[in-house]
C-alpha positions in Angstrom: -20.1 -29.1 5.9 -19.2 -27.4 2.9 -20.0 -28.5 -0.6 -16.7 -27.0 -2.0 -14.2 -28.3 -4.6 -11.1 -29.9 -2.0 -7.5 -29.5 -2.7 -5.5 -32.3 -1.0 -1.8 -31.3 -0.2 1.1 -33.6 -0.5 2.6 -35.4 2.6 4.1 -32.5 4.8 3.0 -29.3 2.6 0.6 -28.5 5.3 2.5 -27.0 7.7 2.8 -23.6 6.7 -1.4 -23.7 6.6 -1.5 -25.0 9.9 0.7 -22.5 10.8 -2.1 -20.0 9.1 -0.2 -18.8 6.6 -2.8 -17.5 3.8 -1.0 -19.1 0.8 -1.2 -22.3 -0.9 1.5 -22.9 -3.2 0.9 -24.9 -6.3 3.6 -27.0 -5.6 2.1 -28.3 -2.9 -1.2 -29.1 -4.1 -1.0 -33.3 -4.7 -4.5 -33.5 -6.4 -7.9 -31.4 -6.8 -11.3 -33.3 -5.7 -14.1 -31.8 -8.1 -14.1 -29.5 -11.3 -12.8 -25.8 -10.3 -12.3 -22.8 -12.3 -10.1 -19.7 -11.2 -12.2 -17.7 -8.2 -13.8 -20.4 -7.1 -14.1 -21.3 -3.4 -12.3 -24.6 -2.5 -11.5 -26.1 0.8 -7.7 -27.5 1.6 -7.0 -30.8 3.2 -4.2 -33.0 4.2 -2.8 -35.3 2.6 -4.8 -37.8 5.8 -8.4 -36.0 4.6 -8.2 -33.7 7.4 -9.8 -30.2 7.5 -7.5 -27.6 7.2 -8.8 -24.4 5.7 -11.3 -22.7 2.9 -9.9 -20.1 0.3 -10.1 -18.9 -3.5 -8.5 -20.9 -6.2 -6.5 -19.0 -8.6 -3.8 -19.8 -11.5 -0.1 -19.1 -10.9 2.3 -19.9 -8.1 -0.2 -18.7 -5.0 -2.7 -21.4 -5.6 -5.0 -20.8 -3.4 -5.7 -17.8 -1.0 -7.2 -18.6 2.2 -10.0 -16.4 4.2 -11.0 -19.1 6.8 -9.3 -21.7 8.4 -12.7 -22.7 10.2 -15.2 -25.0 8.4 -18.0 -22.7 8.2 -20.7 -21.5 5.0 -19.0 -18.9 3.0 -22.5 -16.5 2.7 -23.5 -12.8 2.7 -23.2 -13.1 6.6 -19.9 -14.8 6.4 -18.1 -11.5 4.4 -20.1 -8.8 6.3 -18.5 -10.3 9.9 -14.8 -9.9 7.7 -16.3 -6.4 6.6 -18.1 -5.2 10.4 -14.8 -6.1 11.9 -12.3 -4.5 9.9 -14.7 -1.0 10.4 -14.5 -2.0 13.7 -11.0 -1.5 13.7 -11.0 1.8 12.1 -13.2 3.1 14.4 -11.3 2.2 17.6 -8.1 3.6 16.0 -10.1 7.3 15.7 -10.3 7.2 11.9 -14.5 7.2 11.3 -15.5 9.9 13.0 -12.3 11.9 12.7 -12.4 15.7 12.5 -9.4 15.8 10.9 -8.8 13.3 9.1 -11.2 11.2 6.5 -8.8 9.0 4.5 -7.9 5.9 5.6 -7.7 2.3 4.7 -11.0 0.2 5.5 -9.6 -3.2 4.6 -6.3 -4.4 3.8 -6.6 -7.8 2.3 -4.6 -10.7 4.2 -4.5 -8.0 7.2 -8.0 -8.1 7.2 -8.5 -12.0 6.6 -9.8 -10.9 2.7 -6.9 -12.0 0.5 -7.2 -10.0 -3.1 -9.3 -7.2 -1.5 -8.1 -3.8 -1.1 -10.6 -0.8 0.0 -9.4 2.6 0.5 -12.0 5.3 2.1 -11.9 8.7 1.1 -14.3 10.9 2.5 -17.3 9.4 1.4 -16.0 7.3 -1.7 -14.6 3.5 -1.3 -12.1 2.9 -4.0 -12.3 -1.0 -4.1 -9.4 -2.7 -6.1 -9.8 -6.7 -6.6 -6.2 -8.7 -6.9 -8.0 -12.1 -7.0 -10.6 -13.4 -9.6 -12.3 -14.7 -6.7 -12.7 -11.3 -4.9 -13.8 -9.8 -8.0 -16.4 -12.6 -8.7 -18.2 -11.6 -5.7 -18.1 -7.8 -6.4 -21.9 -7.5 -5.3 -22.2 -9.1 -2.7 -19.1 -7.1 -1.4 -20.9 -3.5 -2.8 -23.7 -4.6 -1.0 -22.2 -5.4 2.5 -20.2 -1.8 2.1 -23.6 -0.4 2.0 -25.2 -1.7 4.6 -22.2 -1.3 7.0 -21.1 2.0 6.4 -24.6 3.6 6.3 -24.8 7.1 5.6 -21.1 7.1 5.7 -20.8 6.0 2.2 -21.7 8.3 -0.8 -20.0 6.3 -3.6 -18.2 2.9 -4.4 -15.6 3.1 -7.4 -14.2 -0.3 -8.3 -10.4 0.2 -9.8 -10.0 -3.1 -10.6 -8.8 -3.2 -14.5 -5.1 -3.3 -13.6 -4.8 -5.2 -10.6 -6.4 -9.0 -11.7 -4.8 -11.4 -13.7 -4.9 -10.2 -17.0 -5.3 -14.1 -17.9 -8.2 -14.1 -16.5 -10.5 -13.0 -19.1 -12.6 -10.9 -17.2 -12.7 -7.4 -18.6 -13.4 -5.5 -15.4 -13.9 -1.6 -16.1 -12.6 0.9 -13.7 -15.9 2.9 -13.0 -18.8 3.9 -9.9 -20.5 0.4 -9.2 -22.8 2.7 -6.9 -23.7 6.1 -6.2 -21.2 9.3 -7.8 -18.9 11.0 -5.9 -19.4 15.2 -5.3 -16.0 15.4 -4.2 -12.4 14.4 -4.7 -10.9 16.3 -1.8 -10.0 14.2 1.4 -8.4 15.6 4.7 -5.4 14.1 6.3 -4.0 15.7 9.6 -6.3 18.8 8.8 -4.5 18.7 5.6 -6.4 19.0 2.2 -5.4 16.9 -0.8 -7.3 15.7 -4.1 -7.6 11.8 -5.0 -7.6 10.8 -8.5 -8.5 7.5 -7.7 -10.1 7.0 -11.8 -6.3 8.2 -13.4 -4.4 8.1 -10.3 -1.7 5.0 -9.3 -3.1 2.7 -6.8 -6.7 3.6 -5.7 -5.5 7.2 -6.2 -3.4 8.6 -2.9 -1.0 6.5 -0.8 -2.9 6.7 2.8 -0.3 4.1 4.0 2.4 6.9 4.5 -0.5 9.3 6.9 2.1 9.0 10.0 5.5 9.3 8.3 3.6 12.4 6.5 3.6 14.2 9.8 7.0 13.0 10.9 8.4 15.1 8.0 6.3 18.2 9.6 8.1 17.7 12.3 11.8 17.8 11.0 11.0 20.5 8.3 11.3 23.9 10.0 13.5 26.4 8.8 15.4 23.2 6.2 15.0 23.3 2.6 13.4 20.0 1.5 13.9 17.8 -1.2 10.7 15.0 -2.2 12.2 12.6 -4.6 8.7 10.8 -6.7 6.6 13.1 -4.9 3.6 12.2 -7.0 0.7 14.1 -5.3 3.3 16.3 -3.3 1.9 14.6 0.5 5.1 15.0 2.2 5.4 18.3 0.7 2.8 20.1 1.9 3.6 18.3 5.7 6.4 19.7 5.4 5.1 23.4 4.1 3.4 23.3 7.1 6.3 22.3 9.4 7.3 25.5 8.4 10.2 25.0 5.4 12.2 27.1 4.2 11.9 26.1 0.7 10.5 23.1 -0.6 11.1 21.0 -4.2 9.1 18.2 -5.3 10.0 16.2 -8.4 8.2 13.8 -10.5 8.6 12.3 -13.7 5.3 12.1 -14.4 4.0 15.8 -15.6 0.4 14.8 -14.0 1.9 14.2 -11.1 3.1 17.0 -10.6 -0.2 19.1 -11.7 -1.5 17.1 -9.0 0.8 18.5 -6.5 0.9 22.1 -7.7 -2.9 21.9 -6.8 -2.9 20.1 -3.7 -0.1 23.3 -2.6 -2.5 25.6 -3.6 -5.7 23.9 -1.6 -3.2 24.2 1.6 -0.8 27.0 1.0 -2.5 29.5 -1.8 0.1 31.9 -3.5 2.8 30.2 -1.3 6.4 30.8 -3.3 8.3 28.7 -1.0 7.1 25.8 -3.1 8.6 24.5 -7.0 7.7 21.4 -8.8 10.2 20.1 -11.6 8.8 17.1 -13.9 11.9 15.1 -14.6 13.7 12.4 -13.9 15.0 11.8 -10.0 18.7 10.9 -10.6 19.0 13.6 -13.3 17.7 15.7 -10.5 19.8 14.8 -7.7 23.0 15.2 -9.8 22.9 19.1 -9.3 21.4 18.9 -5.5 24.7 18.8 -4.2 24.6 20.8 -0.4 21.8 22.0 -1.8 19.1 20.5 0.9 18.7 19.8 4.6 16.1 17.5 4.0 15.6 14.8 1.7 12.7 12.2 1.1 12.8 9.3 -0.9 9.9 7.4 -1.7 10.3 5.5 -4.8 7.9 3.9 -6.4 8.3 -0.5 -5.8 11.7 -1.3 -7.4 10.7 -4.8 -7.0 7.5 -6.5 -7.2 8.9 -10.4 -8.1 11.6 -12.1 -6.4 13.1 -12.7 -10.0 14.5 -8.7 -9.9 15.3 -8.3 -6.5 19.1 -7.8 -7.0 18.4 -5.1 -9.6 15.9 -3.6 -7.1 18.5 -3.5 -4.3 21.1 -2.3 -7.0 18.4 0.7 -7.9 17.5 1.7 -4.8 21.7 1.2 -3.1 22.3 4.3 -5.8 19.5 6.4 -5.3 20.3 6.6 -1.8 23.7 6.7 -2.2 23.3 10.2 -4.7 21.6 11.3 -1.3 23.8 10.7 1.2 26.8 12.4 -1.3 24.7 15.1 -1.9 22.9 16.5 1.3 24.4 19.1 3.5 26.0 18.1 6.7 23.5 17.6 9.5 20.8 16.8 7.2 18.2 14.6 7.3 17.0 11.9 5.2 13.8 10.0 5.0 13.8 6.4 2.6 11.4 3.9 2.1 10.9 0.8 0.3 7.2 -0.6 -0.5 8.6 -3.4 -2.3 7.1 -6.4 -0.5 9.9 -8.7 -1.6 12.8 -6.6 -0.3 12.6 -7.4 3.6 13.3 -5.3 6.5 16.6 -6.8 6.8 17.6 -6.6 2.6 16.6 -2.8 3.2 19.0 -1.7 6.3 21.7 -3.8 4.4 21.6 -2.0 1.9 21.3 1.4 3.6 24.7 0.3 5.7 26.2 0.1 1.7 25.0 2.8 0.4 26.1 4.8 3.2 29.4 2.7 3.4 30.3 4.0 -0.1 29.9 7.8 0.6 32.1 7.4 3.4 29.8 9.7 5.9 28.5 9.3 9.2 24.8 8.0 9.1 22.8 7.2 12.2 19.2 6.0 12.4 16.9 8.2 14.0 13.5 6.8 13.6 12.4 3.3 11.9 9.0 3.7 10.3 6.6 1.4 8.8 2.6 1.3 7.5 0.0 2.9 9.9 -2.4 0.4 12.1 -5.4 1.0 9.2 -2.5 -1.5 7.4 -2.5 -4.2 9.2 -0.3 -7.1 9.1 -1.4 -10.7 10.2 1.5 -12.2 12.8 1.2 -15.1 9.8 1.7 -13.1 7.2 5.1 -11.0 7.4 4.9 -10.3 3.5 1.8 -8.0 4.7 5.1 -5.9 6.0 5.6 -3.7 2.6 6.5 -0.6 3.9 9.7 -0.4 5.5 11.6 3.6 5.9 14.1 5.1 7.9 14.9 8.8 9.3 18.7 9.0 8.9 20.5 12.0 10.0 23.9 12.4 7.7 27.0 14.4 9.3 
């Protein structure tokens, strides 16, 4: 049995872990057994001393986040089984040895049983970002298992941890290479080419969560001139350049941003004039789109991250998408996603039906999209469901 710290729950706050949900709210803890500082291991019991799981203790409303609801020692060999299986799975879905593509997304924290851990593969490089003092804590160990599982599949491990942990926690983590240096910063997606700045870049530095809905949009984009609203490295642009567009226009407000996607249109399409990039704002944009495009892609960055502003996030996203459905020729076609966590499948179609509602025009719903199978989501954990997008064709 484990030596661990125990949190005992109060009478009938157990349910939701026996139901192996990975959260344990502080509200439900009735005592600690022990002395335990943030990122320590602790193991969860009833409120009748009863076994019920083992996670990392953490300050703020999630409590504790739970990586085993079996009693077992939580050693080197106990991570690298978490680490050998999610590789596993990334090798049964094609991604490992993939000629074409060599981005993907080697674990995805509760989808992966590793709460706080997200690693992101990019054709060599693992771009680990910690969201729990606990993951970070055991940083090594972690750098270590990568190693030894990945083999000569690994080149480089950059830790982008510095804005994801709590900044409470007094840990001063320093985005930098933990092991190894990377030669390049250009992955392949699809037989596409793109560059990752995962040391400047948001996230760990490319958003491999939108790989299928990326070659969706190839699919709709011949002969239409394309709209991509926050296009950030330009992703669904160059699909769509490929697709065979017309004319595509990606917008940012970020002016690095959009460097980034003038140079990943040049690694795929070199001297290609079909392309423009505009650095401003996206409703200022769309206010002089009007019948201007056949195609339109939203993909906003999360409105909402805390169930505090998820009216406002609703309100933000109901107008963006109503400015598209007002302004996109008849016929077109629109793509919008959420990656707001808190705003659930069901907030985001209500919506939709709203902002749609408002404009008057018919909208019907081609395609319902969500993350690729590299992002899994545990049956027990439906807030692993972020991503949530429709294909909407407006007449």
């Amino acid at each position: 049995m484990n030596d661990l710290p125990i949190v005992i729950l109060k009478s009938g706050k157990d349910q939701s872990v026996r139901r192996y949900h990975p959260w344990v709210f502080s509200g439900a803890i009735k005592k600690i057994k022990g002395t335990v500082v943030e990122g320590d291991s602790v193991a969860v019991y009833d409120n009748k001393d009863e076994f019920l799981a083992i996670g990392h203790y953490q300050i703020g409303s999630i409590a504790v986040r739970i990586f085993t609801f079996e009693n077992v020692d939580i050693d080197y060999d106990f991570w690298k089984r978490k680490v050998e299986a999610a590789y596993t799975l990334r090798k049964e879905l094609g991604l490992v040895d993939s000629e074409h593509t060599n981005a993907y997304r080697l674990i995805g924290a509760e989808g992966d049983g590793m709460p706080g851990l997200i690693v992101d593969y990019y054709n060599g490089t693992a771009v680990a970002q910690m969201h729990s003092v606990g993951m970070y804590l055991i940083r090594d160990t972690l750098n270590d298992i990568l190693r030894e599982v990945l083999g000569d599949k690994l080149e480089a491990i950059y830790n982008k941890s510095e804005g994801s942990l709590p900044f409470k926690a007094n840990l001063d983590p320093v985005n930098d290479y933990v092991w190894g240096k990377s030669e390049s910063k250009i992955a392949k997606e699809n037989g596409l080419k793109f560059k990752v700045d995962w040391e400047k870049g948001q996230k760990t530095g490319f958003f491999v969560d939108q790989r299928e809905n990326r070659a969706l949009i190839e699919k709709y984009s011949k002969g239409k001139d394309v709209l991509n609203m926050f296009c950030y490295t330009g992703g669904f642009s160059f699909y769509a350049m490929r697709g065979g567009a017309k004319s595509v226009h990606s917008v940012d407000s970020s002016a690095r941003a959009i460097d980034l996607t003038d140079e990943n249109i040049e690694l795929n399409f070199p001297g290609d004039e079909r392309h423009e990039s505009f650095a401003m704002d996206a409703f200022k944009f769309m206010e002089g789109a009007k019948d201007k495009y056949d195609l339109i892609i939203l993909d906003p960055p999360a409105f909402a991250k805390h169930h505090n502003v998820v009216h406002n996030a609703l309100q933000g996203y109901k107008r963006l998408n109503t400015i598209a459905f007002d302004q996109i020729r008849a016929g077109g076609i629109i793509f919008t996603f959420s990656c707001s966590q808190v705003i659930s499948k069901d907030m985001f179609r209500k919506m939709i039906f709203s902002a749609a509602a408002r404009t008057g025009r018919q909208v019907r719903i081609l395609h319902q999209m969500t993350q690729p199978a590299d992002h899994p989501i545990s049956i027990y954990h439906p807030e692993g469901e972020y991503l949530k997008g429709l294909v909407l064709q407006v007449m």
